[in-house]
N, C-alpha and C positions, 0 to 999 in steps of 0.2 A: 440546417439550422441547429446551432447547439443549445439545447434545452436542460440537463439535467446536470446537478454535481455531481461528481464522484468520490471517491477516498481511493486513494492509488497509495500500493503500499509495498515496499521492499522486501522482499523473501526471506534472503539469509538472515539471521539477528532481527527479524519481526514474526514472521509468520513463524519460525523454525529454528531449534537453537544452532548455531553458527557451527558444526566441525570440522569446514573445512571441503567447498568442492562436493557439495549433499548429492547425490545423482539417484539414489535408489532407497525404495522404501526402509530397507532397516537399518537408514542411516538419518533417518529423518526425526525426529523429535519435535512436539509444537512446543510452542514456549508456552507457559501457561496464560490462558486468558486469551488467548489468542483464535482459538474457535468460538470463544463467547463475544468478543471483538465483531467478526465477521458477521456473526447472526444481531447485530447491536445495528451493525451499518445496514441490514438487511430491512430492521425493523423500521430503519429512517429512510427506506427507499435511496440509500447510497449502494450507485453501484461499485462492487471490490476490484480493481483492476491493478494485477500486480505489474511491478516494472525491476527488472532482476536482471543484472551483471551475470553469466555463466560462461567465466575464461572456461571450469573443469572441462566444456565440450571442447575449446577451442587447446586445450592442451592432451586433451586424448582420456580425459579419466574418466568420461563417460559419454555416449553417444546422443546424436538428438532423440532418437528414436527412445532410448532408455530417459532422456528426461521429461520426454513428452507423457511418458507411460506413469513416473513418478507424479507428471502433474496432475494426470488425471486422477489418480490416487489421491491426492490432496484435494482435488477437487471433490470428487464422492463425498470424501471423509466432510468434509467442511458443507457442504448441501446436508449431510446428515444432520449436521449439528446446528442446520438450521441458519446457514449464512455462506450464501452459493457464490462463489467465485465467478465473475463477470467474464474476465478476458486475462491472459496470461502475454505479456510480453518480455520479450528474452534477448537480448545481445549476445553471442558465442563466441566473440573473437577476445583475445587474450591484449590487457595493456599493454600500449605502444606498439601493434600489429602496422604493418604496414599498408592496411587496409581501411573503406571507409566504415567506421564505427559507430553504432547507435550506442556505446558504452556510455553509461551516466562518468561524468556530470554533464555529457552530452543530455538536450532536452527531448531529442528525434523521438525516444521510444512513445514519454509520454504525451507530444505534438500529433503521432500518429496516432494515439487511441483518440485523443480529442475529438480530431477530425473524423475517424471511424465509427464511433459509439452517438461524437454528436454531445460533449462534456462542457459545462462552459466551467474553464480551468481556472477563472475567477471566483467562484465561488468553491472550486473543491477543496478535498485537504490531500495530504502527504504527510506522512509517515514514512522512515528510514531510519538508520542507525546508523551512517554514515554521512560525514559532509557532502560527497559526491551527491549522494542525494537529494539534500538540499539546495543544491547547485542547480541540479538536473531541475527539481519543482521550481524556485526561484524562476529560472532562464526561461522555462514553457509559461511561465504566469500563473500559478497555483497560489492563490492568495494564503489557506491556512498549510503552514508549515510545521512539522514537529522532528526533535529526533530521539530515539527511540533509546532506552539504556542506561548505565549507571552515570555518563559524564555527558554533559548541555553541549550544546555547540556555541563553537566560536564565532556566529556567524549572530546578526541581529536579527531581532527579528523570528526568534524562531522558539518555541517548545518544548520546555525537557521532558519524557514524558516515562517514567523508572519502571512503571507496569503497564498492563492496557485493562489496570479501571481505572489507571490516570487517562487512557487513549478515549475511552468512552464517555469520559466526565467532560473531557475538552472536547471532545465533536458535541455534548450534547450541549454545552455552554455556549460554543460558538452556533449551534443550532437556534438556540432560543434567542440568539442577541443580535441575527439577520432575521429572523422572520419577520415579516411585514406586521405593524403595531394590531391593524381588524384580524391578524389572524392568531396572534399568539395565543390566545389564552385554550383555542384550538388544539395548536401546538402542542400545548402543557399537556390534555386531559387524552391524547394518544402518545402518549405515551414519551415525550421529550427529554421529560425529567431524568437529572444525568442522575448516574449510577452513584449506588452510595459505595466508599468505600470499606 
């Protein structure tokens, strides 16, 4: 039975600034706001479930064993700071492989944590920096969608969102304007109230 929301969020260009194929710690940069992000969803009982494209394994620029290592590093870091990563899901195979692909804007990755974790994808969000992304959230049935970055998507429907206390302001927005009418004012006084900028 799927019981809880989640927030499922794009790695490269969200969690981490984009240089390209990140496979190891001193190549990793968070983007700012982005460990206070994580510990925001922490605080709303959102669990963080990231959903990440990684051709670099399937082209050779870093192994699974090193990205698994880097994730857990990101994972430390980000429980320290107070907003613990749920579940890490990954693709490895390189665009247009001749192989079967969980590659977004395939929805597989985040169909299978659904089912896994127990997500009802109706009410979660998504976050990404890419259309694929949105594609991927749309197709599984993630009702809130946002993309992440200087330029909106072309796509309807969906959230421009330039920093993440804009990412924080709209989950806590979208938080208080589903809660049930007997319970919001609950809501409010733990703590809902979206972030100021």
């Amino acid at each position: 039975m799927r019981t809880e929301r989640a927030l499922f969020l794009d790695r490269d260009g969200v969690l981490n600034i984009d240089h390209g194929y990140v496979g190891s710690i001193e190549r990793w940069d968070w983007i700012d706001g982005a460990r206070e992000l994580l510990a925001f969803a922490a605080e709303q009982s959102l669990p963080v479930v990231v959903i990440t494209n990684q051709s670099g394994i399937g082209r050779g620029f870093f192994s699974p064993d090193e990205f698994h290592s880097l994730m857990r590093w990101v994972g430390d870091e980000a429980a320290r700071a107070g907003g613990p990563i749920h579940s890490v899901y990954f693709e490895p195979s390189v665009p247009g492989a001749q192989v079967a692909s969980r590659r977004k804007p395939s929805p597989q990755m985040i169909l299978e944590a659904a089912e896994e974790i127990g997500i009802r994808l109706e009410d979660s969000f998504l976050i990404g920096d890419q259309e694929s992304d949105i594609q991927a959230g749309r197709s599984a049935g993630v009702e809130h969608l946002a993309i992440f970055g200087p330029k909106p998507s072309t796509l309807s429907g969906v959230r421009h969102l330039r920093n993440h206390t804009e990412s924080m302001n709209w989950i806590a927005d979208t938080l208080e304007l589903t809660q049930p009418r007997s319970t919001s004012a609950t809501s409010q006084e733990s703590g809902l109230a979206k972030r100021k900028a």
